[in-house]
MMTF fields as JSON, N, C-alpha, C and O atoms, coordinates in Angstrom:
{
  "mmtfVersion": "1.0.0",
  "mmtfProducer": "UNKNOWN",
  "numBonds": 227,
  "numAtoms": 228,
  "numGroups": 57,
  "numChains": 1,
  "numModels": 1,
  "chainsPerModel": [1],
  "groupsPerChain": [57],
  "chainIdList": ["A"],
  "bondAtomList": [4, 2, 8, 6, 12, 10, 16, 14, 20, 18, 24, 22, 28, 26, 32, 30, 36, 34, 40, 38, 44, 42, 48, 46, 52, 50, 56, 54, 60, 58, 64, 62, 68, 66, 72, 70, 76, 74, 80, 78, 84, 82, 88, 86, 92, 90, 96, 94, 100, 98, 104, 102, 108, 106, 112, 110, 116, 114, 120, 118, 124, 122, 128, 126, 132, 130, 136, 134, 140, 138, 144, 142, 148, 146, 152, 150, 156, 154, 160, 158, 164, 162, 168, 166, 172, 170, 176, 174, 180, 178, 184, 182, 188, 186, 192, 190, 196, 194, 200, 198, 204, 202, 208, 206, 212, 210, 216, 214, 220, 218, 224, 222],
  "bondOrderList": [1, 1, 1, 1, 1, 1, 1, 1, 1, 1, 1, 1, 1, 1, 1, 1, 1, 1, 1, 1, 1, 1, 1, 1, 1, 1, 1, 1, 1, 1, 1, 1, 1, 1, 1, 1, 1, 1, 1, 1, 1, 1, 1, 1, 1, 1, 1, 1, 1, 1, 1, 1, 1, 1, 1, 1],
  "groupList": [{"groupName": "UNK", "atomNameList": ["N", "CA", "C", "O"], "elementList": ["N", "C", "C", "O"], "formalChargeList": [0, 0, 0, 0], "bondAtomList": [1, 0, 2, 1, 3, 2], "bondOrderList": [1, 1, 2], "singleLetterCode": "X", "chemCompType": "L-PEPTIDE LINKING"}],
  "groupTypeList": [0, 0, 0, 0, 0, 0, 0, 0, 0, 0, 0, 0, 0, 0, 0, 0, 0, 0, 0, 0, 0, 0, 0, 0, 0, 0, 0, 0, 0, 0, 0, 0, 0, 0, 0, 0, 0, 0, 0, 0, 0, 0, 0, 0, 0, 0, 0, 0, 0, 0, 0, 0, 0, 0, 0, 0, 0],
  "groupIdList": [1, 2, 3, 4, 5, 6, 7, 8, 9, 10, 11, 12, 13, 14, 15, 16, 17, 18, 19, 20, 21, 22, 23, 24, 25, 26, 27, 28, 29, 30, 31, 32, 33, 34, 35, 36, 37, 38, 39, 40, 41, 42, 43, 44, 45, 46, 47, 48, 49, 50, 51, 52, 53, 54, 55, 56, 57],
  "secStructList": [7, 2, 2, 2, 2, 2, 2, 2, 2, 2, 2, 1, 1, 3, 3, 3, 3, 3, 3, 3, 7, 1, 4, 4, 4, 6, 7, 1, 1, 7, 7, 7, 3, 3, 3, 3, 3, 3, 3, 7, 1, 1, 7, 7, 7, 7, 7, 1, 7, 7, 7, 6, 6, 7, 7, 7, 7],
  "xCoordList": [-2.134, -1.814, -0.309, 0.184, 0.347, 1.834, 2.47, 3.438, 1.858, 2.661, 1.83, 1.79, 1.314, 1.407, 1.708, 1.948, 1.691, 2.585, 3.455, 3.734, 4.672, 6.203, 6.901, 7.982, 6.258, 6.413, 6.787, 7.884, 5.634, 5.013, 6.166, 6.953, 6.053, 7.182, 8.447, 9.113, 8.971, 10.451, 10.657, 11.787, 9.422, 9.767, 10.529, 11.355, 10.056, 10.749, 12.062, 12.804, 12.112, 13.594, 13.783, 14.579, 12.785, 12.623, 10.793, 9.893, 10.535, 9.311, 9.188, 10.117, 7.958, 7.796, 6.802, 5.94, 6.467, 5.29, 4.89, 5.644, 3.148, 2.976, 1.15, 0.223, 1.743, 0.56, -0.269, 0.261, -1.202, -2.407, -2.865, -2.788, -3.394, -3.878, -4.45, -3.538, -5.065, -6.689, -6.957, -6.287, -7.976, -8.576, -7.73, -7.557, -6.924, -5.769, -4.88, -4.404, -4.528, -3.6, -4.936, -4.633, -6.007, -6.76, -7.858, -8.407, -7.858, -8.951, -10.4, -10.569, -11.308, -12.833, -13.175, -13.936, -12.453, -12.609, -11.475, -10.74, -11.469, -9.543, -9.907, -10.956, -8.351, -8.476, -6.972, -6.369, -6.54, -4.682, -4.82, -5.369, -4.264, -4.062, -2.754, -2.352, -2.215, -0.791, -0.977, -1.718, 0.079, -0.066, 1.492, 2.486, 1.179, 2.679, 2.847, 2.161, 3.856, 3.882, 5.237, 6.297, 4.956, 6.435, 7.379, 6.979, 8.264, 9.394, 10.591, 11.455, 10.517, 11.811, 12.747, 12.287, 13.985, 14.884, 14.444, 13.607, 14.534, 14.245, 13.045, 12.67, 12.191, 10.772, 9.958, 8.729, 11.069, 10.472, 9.288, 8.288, 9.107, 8.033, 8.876, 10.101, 7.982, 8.645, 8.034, 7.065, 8.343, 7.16, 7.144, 6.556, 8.443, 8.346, 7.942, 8.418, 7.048, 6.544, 6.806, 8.012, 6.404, 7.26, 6.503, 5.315, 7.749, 7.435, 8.026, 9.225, 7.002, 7.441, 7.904, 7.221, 9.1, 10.065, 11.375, 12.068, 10.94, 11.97, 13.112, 13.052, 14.659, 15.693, 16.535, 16.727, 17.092, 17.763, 18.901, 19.475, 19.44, 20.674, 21.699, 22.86],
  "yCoordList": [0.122, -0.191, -0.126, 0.227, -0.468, -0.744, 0.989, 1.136, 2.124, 3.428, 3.909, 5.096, 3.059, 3.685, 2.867, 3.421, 0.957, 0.45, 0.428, 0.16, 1.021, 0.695, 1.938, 1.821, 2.848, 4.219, 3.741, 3.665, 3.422, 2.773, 1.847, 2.208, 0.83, -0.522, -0.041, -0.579, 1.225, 1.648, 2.201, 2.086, 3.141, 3.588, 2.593, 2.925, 1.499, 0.403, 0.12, 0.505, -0.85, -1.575, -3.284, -3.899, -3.368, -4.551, -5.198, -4.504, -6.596, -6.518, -8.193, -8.942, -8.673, -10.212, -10.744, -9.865, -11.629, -12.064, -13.335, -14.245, -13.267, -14.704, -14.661, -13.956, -15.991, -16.716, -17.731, -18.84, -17.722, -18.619, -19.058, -18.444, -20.434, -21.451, -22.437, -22.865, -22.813, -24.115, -23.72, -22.99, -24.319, -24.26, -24.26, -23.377, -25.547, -25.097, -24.48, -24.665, -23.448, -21.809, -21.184, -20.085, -21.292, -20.59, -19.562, -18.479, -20.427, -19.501, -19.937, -21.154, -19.295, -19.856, -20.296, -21.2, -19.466, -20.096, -19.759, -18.773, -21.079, -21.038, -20.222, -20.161, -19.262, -17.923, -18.005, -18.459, -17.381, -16.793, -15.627, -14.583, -15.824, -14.686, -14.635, -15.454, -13.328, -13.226, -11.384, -10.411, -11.722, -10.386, -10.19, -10.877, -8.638, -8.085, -7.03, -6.014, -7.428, -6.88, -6.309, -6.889, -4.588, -3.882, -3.764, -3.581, -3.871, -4.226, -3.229, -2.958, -2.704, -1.6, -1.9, -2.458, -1.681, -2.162, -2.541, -1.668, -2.993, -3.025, -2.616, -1.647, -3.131, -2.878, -3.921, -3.978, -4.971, -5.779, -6.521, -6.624, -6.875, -7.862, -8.759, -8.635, -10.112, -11.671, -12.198, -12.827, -12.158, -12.638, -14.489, -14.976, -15.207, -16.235, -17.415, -17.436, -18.276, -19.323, -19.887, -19.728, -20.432, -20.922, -22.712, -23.033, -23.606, -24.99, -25.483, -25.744, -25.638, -26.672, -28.272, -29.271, -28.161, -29.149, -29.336, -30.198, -27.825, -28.088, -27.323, -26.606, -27.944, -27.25, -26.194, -26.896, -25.263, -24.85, -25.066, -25.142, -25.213, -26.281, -24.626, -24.761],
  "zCoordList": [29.6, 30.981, 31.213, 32.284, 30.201, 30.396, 30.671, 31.418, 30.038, 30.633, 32.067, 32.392, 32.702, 33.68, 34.923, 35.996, 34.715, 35.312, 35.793, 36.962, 34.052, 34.501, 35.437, 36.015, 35.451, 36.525, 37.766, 38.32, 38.106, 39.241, 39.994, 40.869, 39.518, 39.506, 39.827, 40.711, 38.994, 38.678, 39.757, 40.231, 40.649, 41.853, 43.006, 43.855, 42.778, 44.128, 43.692, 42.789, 44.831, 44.653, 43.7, 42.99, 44.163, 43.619, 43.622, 44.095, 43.013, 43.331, 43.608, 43.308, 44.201, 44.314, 43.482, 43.438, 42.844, 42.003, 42.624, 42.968, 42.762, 43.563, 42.386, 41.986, 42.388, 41.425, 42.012, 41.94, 42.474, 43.054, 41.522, 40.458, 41.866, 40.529, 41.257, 41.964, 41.401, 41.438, 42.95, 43.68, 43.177, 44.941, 45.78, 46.621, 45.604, 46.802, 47.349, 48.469, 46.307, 46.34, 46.712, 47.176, 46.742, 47.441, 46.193, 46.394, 44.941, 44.419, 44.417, 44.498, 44.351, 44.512, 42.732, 42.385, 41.877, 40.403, 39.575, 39.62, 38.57, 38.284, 37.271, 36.629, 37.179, 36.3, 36.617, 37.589, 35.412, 35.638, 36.61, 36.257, 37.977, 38.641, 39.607, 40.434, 39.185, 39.791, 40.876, 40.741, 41.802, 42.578, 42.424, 42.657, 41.804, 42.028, 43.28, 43.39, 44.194, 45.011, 45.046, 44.814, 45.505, 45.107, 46.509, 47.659, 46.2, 47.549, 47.82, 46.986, 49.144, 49.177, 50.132, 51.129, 50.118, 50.68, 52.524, 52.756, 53.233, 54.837, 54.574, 55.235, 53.674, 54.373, 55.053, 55.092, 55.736, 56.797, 55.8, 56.51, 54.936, 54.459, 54.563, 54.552, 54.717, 54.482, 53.817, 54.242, 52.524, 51.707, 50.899, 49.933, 52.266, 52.092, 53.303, 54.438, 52.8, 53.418, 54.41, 54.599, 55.129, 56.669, 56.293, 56.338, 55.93, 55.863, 57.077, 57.173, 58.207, 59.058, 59.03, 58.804, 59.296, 59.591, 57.713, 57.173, 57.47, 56.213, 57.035, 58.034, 55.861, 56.072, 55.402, 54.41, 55.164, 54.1, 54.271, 55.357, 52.994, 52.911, 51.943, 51.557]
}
């Protein structure tokens, strides 16, 4: 799996990794599961959370 992954991957710019774990990340049965998602410069994804009433400091 790994030679035809790292191709793949190398094409982007960068990438995000998001890991769901027990029911409340949203799995129906717990298992190690991660999504790699590949990221290119201005490609308008937001691939972070919106916590209402937090601040960034």
């Amino acid at each position: 799996m790994r030679k035809r992954l790292t191709p793949a991957i190398l094409a982007y710019d960068g990438v995000n990794l998001l890991n769901a774990s027990d029911e409340s990340a949203g799995q129906s049965v717990p298992h190690f599961h991660i999504h790699i998602i590949t990221r290119k410069r201005n490609d308008s994804i937001d691939g972070w959370p919106v916590f209402k009433g937090a601040k960034k400091s």
